[in-house]
Legacy VTK file of the C-alpha trace (Angstrom):
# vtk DataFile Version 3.0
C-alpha trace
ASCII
DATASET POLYDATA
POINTS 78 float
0.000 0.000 0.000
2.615 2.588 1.004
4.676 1.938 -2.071
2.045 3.915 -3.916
1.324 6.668 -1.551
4.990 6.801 -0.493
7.882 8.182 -2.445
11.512 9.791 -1.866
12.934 12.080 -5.072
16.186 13.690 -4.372
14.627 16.800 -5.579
11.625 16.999 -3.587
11.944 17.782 0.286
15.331 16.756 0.201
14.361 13.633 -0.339
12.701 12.715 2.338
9.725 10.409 2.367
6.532 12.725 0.821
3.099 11.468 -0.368
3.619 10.967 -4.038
2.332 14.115 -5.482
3.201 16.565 -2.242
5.438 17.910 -0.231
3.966 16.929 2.570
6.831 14.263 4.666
5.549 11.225 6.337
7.755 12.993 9.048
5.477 16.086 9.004
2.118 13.273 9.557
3.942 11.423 12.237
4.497 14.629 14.269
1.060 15.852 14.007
-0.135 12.573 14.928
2.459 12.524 18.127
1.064 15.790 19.232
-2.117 14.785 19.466
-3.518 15.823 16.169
-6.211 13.162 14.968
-6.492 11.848 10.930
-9.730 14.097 10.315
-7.565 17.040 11.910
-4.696 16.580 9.521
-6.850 16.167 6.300
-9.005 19.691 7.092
-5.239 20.767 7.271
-4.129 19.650 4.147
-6.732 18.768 1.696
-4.695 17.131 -1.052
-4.491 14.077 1.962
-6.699 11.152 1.881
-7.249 8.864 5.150
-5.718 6.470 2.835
-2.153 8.289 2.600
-1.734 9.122 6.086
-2.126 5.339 6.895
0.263 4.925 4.310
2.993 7.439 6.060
2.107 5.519 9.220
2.897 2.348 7.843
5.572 3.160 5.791
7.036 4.215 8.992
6.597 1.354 11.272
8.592 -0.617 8.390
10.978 1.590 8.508
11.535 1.333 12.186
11.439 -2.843 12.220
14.287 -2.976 9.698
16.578 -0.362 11.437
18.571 -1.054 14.565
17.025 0.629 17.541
18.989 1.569 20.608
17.295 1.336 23.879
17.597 5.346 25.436
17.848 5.450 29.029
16.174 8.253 31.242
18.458 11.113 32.704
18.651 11.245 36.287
16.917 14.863 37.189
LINES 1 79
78 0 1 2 3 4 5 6 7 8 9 10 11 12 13 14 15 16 17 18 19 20 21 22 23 24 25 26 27 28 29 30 31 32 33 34 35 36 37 38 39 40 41 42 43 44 45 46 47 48 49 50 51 52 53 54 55 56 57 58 59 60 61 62 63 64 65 66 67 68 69 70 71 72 73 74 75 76 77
């Protein structure tokens, strides 16, 4: 699914991941989303999204993240 919503162009964002046919980065989605921001509140935002594309960016991520190596971080004593 994300193949087709998903694309990186060298040109585009820096390439960065971007809904094909935006600039809009599945990093810009995933921080919305982590701030509390819900689908229907992104789409009002930018109406060249579909539910279908910010799933994508979701997923896209989460593969992403299984195939890299992820460090545990430990909390800072205050």
């Amino acid at each position: 699914m994300s193949q087709e919503w998903i694309v990186s162009d060298p040109d585009v964002m820096m390439g960065k991941p971007v809904v094909r046919g935006t600039r809009i980065t599945v990093e810009l989605i995933l921080e919305r989303l982590a701030a509390g921001e819900s689908i229907a509140q992104i789409l009002e935002a930018h109406p060249r999204l579909s539910e279908e594309a910010v799933r994508a960016a979701i997923g896209f991520a989460s593969r992403v993240l299984r195939a890299d190596v992820v460090y545990p971080v430990t909390a800072k004593a205050s």
